[in-house]
N, CA, C and O atoms as CSV, one atom per row, in Angstrom:
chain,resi,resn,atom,element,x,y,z
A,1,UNK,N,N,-43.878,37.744,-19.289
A,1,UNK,CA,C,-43.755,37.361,-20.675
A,1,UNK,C,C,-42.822,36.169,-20.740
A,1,UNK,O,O,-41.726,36.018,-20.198
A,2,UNK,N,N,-43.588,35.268,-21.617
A,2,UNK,CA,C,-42.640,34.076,-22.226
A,2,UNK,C,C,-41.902,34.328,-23.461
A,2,UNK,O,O,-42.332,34.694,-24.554
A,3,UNK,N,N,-40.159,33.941,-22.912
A,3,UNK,CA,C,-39.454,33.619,-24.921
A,3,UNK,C,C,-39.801,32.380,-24.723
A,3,UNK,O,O,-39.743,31.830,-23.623
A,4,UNK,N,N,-40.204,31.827,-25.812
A,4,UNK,CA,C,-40.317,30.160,-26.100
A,4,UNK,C,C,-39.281,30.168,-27.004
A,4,UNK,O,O,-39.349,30.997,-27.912
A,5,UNK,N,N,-38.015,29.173,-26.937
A,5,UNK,CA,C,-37.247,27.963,-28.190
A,5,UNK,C,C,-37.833,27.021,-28.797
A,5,UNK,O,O,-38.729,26.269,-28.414
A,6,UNK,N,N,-37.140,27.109,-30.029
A,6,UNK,CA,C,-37.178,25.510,-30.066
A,6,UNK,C,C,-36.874,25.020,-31.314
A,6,UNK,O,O,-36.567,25.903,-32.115
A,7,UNK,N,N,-36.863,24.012,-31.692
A,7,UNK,CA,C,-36.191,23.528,-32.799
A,7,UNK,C,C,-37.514,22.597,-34.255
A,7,UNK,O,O,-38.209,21.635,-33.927
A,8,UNK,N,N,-37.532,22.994,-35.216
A,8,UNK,CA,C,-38.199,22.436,-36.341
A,8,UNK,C,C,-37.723,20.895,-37.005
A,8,UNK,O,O,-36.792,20.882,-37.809
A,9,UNK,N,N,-38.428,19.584,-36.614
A,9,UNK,CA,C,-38.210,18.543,-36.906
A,9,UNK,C,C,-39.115,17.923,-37.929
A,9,UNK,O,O,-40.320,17.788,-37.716
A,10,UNK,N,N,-38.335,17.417,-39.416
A,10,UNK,CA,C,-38.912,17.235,-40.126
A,10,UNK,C,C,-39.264,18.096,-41.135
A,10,UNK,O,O,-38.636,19.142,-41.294
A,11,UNK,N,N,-40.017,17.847,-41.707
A,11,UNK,CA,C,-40.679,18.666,-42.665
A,11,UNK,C,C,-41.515,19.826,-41.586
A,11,UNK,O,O,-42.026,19.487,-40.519
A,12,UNK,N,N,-41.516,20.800,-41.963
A,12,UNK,CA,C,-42.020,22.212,-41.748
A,12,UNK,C,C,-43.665,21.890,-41.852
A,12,UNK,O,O,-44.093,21.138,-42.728
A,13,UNK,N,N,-44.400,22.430,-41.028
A,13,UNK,CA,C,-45.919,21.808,-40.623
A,13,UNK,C,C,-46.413,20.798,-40.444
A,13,UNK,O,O,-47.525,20.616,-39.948
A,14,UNK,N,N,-45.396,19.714,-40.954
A,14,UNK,CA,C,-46.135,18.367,-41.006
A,14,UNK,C,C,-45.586,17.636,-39.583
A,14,UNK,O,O,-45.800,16.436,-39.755
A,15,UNK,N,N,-44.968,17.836,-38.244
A,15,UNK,CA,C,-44.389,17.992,-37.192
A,15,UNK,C,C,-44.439,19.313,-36.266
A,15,UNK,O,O,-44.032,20.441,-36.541
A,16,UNK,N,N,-44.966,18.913,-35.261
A,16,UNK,CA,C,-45.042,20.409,-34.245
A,16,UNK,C,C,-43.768,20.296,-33.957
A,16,UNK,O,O,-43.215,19.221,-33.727
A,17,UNK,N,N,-43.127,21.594,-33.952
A,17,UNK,CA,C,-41.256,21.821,-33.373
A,17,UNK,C,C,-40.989,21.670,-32.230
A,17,UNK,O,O,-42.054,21.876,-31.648
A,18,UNK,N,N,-40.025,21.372,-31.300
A,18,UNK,CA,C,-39.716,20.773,-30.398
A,18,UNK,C,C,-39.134,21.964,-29.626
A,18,UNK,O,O,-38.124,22.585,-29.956
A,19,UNK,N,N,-39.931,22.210,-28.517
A,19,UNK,CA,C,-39.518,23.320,-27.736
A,19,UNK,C,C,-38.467,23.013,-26.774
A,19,UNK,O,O,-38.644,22.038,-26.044
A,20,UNK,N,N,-37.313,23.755,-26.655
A,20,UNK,CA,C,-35.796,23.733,-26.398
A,20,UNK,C,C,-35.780,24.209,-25.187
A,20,UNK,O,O,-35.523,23.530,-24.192
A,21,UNK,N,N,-36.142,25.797,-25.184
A,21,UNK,CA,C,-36.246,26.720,-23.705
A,21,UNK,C,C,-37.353,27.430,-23.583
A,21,UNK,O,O,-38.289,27.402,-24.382
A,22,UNK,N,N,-37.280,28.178,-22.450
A,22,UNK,CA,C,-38.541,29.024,-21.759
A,22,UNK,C,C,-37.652,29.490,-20.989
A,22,UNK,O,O,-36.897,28.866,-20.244
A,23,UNK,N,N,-37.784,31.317,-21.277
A,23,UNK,CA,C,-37.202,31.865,-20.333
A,23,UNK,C,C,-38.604,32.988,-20.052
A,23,UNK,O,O,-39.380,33.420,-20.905
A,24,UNK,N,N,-38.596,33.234,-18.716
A,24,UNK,CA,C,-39.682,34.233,-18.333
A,24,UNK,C,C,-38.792,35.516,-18.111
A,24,UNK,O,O,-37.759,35.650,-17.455
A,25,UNK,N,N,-39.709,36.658,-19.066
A,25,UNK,CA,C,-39.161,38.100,-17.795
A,25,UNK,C,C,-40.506,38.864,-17.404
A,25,UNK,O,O,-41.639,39.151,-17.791
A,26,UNK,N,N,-39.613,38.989,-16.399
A,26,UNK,CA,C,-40.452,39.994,-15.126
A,26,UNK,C,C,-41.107,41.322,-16.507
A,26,UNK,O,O,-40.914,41.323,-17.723
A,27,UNK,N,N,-41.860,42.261,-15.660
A,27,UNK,CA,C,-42.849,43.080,-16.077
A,27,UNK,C,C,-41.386,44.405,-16.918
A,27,UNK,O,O,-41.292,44.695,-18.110
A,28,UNK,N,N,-40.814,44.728,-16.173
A,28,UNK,CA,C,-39.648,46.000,-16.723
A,28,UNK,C,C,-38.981,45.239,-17.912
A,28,UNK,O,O,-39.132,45.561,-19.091
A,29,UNK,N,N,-38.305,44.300,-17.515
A,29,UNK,CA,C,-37.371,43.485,-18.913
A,29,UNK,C,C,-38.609,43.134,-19.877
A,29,UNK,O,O,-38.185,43.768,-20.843
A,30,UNK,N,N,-39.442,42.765,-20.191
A,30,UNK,CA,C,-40.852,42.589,-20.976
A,30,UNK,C,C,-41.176,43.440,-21.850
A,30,UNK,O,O,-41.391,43.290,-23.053
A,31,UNK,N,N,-41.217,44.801,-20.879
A,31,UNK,CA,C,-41.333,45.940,-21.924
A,31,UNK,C,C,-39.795,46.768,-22.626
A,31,UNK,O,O,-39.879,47.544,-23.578
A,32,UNK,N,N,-38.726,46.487,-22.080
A,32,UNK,CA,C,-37.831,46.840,-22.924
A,32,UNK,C,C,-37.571,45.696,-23.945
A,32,UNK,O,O,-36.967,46.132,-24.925
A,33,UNK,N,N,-37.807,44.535,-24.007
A,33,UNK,CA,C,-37.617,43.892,-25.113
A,33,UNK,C,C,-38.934,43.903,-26.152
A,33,UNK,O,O,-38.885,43.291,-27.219
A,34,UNK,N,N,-40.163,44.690,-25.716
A,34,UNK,CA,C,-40.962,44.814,-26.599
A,34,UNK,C,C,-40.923,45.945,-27.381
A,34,UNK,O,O,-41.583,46.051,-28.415
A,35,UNK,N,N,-40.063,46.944,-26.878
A,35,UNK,CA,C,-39.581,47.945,-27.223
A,35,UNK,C,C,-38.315,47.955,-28.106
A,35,UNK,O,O,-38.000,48.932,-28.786
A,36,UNK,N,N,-37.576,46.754,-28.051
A,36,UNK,CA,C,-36.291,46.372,-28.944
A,36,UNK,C,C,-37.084,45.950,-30.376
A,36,UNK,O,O,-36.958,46.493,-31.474
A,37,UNK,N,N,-37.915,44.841,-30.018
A,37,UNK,CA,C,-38.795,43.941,-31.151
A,37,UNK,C,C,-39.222,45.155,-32.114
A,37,UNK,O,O,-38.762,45.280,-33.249
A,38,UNK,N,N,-40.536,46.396,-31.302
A,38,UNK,CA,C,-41.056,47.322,-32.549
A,38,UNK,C,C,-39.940,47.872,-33.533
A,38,UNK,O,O,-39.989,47.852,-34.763
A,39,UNK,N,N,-38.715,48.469,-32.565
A,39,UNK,CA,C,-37.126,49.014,-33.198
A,39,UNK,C,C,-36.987,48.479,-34.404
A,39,UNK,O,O,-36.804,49.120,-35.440
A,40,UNK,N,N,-37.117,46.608,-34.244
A,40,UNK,CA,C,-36.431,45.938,-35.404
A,40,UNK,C,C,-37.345,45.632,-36.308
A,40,UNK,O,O,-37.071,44.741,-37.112
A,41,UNK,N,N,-38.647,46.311,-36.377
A,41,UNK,CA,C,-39.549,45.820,-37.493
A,41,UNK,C,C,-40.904,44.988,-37.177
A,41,UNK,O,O,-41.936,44.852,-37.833
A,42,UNK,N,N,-40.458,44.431,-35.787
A,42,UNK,CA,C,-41.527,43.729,-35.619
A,42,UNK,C,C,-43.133,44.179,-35.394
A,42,UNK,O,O,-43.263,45.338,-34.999
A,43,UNK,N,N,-44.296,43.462,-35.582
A,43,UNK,CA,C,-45.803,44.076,-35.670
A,43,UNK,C,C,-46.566,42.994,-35.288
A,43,UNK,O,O,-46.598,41.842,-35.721
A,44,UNK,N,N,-47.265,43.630,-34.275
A,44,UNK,CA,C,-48.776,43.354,-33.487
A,44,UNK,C,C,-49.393,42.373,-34.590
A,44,UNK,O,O,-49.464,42.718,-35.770
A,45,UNK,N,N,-49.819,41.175,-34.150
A,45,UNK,CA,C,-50.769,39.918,-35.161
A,45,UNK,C,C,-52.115,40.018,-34.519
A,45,UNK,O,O,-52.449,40.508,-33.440
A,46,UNK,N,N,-52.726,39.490,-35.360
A,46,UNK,CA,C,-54.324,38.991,-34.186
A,46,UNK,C,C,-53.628,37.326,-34.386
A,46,UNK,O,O,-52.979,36.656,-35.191
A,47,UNK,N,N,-54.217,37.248,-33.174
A,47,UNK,CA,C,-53.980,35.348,-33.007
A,47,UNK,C,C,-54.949,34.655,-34.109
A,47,UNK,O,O,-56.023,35.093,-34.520
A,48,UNK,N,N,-54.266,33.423,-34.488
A,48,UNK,CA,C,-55.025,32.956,-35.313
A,48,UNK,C,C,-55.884,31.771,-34.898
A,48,UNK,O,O,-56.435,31.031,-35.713
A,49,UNK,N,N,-55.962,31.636,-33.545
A,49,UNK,CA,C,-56.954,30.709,-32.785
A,49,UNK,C,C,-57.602,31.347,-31.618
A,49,UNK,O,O,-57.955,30.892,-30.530
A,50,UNK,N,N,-57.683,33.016,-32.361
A,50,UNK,CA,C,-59.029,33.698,-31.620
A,50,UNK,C,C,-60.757,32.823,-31.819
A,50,UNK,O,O,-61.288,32.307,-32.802
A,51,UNK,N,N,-61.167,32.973,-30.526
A,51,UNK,CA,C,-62.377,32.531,-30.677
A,51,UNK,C,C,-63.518,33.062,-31.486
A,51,UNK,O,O,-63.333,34.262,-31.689
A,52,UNK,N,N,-64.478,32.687,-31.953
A,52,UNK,CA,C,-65.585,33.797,-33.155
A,52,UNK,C,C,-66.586,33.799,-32.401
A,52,UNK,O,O,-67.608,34.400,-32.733
């Protein structure tokens, strides 16, 4: 799993944000931080550049 950073330049959509860091974790740290994320509220999306 990727964390991606990064920073918002400009006006908000009208500029892609400028990615800062990339940190990778291994398969064990992956699932305990996906396990922190559900804790705090967070929820499963469908991607929005799924193919039809």
């Amino acid at each position: 799993m990727f964390i991606d950073s990064g920073k918002i330049l400009g006006v908000l959509g009208k500029e892609p944000p400028l990615m800062t860091t990339r940190e990778e974790l291994k398969v064990d740290k992956a699932r305990d931080e996906w396990i922190k994320l559900i804790a705090q509220g967070w929820r499963r999306t469908k991607p929005v550049w799924e193919d039809s």
